[in-house]
C-alpha positions in Angstrom: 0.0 0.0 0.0 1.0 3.6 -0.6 1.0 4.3 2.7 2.7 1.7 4.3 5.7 3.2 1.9 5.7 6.7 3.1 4.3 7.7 -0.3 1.8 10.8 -0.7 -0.7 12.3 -3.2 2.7 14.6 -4.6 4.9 11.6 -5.4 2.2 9.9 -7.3 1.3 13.0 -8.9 5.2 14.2 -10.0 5.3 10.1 -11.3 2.7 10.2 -13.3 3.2 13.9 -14.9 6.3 12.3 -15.8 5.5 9.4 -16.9 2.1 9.7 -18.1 0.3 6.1 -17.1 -0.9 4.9 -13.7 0.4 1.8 -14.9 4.0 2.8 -15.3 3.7 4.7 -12.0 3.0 1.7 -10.4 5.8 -0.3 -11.9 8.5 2.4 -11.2 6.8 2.5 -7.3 6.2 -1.3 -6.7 3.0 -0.9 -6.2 -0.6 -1.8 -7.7 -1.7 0.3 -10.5 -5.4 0.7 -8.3 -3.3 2.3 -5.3 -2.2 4.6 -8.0 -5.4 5.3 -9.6 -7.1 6.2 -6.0 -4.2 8.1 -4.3 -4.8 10.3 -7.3 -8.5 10.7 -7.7 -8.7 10.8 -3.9 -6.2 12.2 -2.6 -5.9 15.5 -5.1 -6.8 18.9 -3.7 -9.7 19.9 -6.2 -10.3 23.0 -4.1 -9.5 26.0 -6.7 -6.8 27.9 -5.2 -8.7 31.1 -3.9 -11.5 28.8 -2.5 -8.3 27.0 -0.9 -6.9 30.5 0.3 -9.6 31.5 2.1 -10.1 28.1 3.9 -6.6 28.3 5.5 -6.7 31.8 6.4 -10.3 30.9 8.4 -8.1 28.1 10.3 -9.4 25.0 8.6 -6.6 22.2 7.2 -6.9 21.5 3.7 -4.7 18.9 3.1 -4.6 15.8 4.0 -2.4 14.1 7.1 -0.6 10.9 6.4 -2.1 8.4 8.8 1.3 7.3 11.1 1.3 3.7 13.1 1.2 5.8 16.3 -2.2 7.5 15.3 -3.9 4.1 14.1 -2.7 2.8 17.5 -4.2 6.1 19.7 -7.6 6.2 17.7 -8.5 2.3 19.3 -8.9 4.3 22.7 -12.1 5.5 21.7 -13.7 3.1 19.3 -13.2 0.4 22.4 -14.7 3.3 25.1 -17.6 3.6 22.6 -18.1 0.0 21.6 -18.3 -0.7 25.4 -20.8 2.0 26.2 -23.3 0.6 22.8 -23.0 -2.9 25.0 -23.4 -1.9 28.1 -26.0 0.6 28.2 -29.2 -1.8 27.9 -27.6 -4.7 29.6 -30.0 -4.4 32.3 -33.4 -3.0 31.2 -35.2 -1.3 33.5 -39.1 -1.9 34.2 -40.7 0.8 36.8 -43.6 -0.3 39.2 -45.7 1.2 41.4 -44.8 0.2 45.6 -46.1 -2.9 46.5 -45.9 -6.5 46.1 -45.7 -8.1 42.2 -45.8 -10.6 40.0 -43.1 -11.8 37.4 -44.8 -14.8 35.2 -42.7 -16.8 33.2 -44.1 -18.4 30.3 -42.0 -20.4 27.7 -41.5 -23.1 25.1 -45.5 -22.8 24.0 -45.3 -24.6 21.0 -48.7 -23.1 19.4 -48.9 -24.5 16.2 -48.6 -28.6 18.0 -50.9 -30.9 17.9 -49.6 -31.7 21.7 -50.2 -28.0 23.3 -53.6 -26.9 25.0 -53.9 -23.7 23.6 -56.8 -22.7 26.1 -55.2 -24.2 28.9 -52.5 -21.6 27.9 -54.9 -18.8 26.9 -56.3 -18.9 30.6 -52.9 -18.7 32.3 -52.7 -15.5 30.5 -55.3 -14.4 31.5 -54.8 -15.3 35.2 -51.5 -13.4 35.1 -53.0 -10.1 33.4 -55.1 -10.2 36.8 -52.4 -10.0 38.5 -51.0 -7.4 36.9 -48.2 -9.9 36.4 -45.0 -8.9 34.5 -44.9 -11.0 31.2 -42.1 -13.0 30.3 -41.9 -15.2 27.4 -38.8 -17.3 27.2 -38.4 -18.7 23.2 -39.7 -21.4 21.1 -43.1 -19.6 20.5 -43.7 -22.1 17.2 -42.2 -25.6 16.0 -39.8 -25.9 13.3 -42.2 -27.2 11.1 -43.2 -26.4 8.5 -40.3 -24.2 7.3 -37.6 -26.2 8.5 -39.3 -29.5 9.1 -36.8 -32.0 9.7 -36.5 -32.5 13.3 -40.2 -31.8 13.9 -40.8 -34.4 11.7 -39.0 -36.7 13.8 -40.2 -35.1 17.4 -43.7 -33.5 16.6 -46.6 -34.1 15.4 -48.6 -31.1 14.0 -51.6 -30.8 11.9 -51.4 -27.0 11.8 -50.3 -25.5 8.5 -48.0 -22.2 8.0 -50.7 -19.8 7.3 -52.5 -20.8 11.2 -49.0 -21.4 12.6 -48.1 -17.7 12.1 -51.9 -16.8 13.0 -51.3 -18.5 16.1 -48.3 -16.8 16.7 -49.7 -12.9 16.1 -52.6 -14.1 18.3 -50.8 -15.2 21.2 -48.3 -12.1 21.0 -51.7 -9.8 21.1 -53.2 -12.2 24.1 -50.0 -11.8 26.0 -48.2 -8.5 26.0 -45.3 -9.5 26.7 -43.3 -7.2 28.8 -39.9 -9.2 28.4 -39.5 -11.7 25.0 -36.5 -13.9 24.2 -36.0 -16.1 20.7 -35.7 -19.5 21.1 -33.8 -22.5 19.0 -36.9 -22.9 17.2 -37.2 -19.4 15.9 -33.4 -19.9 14.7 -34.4 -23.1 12.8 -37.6 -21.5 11.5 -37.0 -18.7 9.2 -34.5 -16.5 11.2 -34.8 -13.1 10.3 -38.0 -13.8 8.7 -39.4 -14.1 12.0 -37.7 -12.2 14.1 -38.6 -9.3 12.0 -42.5 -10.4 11.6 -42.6 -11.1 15.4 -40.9 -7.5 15.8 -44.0 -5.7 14.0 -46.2 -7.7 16.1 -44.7 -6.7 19.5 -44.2 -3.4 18.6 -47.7 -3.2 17.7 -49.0 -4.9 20.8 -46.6 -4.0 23.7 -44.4 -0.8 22.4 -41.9 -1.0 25.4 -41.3 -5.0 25.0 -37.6 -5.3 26.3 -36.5 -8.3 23.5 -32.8 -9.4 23.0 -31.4 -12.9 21.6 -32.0 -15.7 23.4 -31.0 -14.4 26.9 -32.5 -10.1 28.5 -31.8 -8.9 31.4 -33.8 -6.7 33.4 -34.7 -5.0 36.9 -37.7 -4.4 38.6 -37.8 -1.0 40.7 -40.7 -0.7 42.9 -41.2 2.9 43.6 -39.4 3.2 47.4 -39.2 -0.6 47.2 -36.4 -3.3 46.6 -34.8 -3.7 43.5 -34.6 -7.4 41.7 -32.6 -8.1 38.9 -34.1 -10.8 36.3 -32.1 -13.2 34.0 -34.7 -14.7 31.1 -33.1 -17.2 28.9 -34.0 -19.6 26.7 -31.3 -22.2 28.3 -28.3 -20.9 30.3 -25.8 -22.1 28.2 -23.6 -23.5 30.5 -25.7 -26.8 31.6 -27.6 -29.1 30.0 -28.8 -31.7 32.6 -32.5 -33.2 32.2 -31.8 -34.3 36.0 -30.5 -31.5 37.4 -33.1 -28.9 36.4 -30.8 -25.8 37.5 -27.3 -27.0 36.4 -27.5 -24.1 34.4 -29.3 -21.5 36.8 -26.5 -22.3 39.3 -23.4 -21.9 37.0 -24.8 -18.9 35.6 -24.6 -17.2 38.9 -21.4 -18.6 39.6 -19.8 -17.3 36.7 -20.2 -13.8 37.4 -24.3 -12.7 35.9 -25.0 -10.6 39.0 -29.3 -11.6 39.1 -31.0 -12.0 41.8 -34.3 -14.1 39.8 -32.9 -16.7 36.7 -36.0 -18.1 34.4 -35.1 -20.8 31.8 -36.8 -23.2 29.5 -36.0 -25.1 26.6 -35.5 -29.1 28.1 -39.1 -29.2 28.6 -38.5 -30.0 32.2 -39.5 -28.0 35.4 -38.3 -27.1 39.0 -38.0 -24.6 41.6 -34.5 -23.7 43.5 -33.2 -21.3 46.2 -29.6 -21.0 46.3 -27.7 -19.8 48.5 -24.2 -17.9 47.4 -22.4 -18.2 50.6 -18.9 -16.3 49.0 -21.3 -13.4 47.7 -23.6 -13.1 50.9 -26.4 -13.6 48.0 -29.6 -15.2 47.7 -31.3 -16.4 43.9 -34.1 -18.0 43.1 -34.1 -20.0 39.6 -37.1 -21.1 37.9 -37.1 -24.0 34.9 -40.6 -24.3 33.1 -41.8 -26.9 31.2 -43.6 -25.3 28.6 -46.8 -26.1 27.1 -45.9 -29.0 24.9 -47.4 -32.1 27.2 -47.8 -34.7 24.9 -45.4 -35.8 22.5 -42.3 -38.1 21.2 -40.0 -35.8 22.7 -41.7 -35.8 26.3 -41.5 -39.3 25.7 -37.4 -39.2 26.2 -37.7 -37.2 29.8 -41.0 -37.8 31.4 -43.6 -40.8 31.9 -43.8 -42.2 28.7 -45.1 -39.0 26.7 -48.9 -40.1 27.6 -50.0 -38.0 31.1 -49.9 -34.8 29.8 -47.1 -32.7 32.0 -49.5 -30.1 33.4 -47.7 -29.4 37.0 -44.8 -27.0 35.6 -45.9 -25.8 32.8 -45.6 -21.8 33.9 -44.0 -20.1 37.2 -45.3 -17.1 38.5 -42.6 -15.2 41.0 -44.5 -13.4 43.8 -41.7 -10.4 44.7 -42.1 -8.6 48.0 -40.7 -4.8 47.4 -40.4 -4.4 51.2 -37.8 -7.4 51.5 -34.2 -6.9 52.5 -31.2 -7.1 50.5 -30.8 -10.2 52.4 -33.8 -11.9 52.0 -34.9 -14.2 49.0 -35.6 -11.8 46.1 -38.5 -13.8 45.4 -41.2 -16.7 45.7 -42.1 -19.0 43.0 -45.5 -21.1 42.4 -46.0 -23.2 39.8 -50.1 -22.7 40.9 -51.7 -19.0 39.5 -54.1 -19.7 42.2 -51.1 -20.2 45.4 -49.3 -17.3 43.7 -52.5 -14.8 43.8 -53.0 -16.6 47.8 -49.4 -15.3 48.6 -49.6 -11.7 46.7 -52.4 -11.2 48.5 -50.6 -11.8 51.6 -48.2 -9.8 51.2 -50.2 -6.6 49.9 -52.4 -7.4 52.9 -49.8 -7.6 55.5 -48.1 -4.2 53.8 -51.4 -2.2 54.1 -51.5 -2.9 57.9 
């Protein structure tokens, strides 16, 4: 490159006066004939010389400074300070509530276009949690991979829905749900990618304009007014464990690993469970959630759970009951996997405030 040789716009330009022919500059400078070519259509001063004049004597530079290895080096300082600020500054989304006691429902892996989901089984937990003025997570895998992809549904599903009604389905429940807090699943990946994610993104916007969505895992704190504040990990699956017996591998190594939450909600194995840990080196309390989902009958339940023939109702959904007068160290939270026990301790809890 031109640059790399110490060569300006003035020694391409006495070259090729001389010479006449990008082509023999380039020979005479070892270099390619295009470097040649572009030094001199870009690097030329077209300003006409009175326009030039006047420039200068108002202060501004009008030519060109040779890039050195010591300014390529120095300009890093601030494309790292501004690359960290663009990834930092939504890490952890904030929701506002009004003081008092709340809900945080966590619904995931739905499956609405599968023969094996009970879409008004799932319609009514919805609507249980609006009446709670729950907080409304949804945590991937919103529709197979069939038809668009096909293969492994094929092989795991069974589904009688076609594309039109799968994506019907899918804008319905979206509308139904308001989601507060949306992560993409695996299934959205195998199902049309950015086809999706940009038809899902019209829907939300349309239905709940201040949705917090990111990729597969969002991040986000609750902040009563005057009250607690509790951070909240939704992922699809926390990466880091995959056990179908240990339900909150995951959850656990997560917190270990440094994500400072206080709440962690999961899906994606299809199975369920409740855990309170207790981080005895951080002097911290979390309480991880894994929900089943809404699939309950299929050839993939058939791998983890009682023969994929009693539908897997307990589990399905958690609702987190979070108390905004609780202390730093106190559990952050309470999880049900009952609407009904969840409403029963909110109640509580709003009851025992207002005394």
């Amino acid at each position: 490159m031109a640059v790399n040789k110490g060569l300006g716009f003035e020694a391409y330009k006495e070259a090729y006066d001389r010479l006449g022919s990008a082509r023999a500059v380039a020979r005479e400078l070892d270099v390619n004939p295009s470097t040649v070519l572009r030094c001199l259509r870009g690097g030329a001063d077209r300003t006409p010389e009175p326009a030039r004049d006047k420039l200068v004597d108002l202060g501004y530079e009008v030519t060109g400074k040779e890039l050195t290895s010591q300014d390529a080096w120095d300009s890093h300082a601030d494309s790292f300070e501004r690359s960290l600020t663009i990834a930092t500054k939504e890490h952890w989304s904030a929701i506002e509530r009004p003081a008092g006691a709340y809900v945080v429902a966590h619904f995931t892996d739905p499956h609405v276009d599968d023969n094996s989901t009970p879409l008004r089984l799932l319609e009514a937990d919805i609507r249980a949690s609006h009446e709670l003025n729950a907080i409304m997570c949804h945590g991937g895998d919103l529709l197979n991979n069939w038809p668009m992809a096909g293969k492994l549904a094929k092989q795991w599903a069974k589904q009688e829905c076609t594309l039109p009604a799968a994506i019907l389905r899918a804008q319905h429940y979206i509308n139904l749900m308001e989601p507060d807090v949306w992560v993409d699943g695996n299934h959205e990946e195998m199902n049309g990618g950015a086809y999706l994610e940009r038809l899902f993104g019209e829907w939300l916007d349309a239905a709940s304009p201040k949705v917090i969505r990111d990729y597969w895992t969002a991040r986000f704190v609750v902040r009563p007014e005057g009250g607690r504040e509790v951070r909240f990990a939704l992922s699809h699956k926390f990466q880091k464990g995959r056990s179908w017996f240990h339900p909150h591998h995951g959850v656990i190594r997560e917190a270990m690993e440094g994500e400072d939450a206080d709440v962690y909600m999961e899906g994606h194995l299809h199975i369920s469970g409740i855990i309170y840990h207790t981080m005895a080196e951080r002097q911290k309390n979390i309480v991880g959630v894994a929900s089943a989902g809404y699939k309950m009958l299929d050839q993939y339940a058939a791998r983890i759970s009682r023969g994929g023939v009693i539908p897997k109702f307990k589990g399905r959904c958690h609702w987190i009951v979070c108390d905004d007068q609780a202390g730093d160290d106190e559990w952050p939270g309470v999880a049900f996997d009952s609407v009904r026990q969840a409403e029963a301790y909110l109640n509580g809890l709003q009851n025992l405030r207002a005394v």
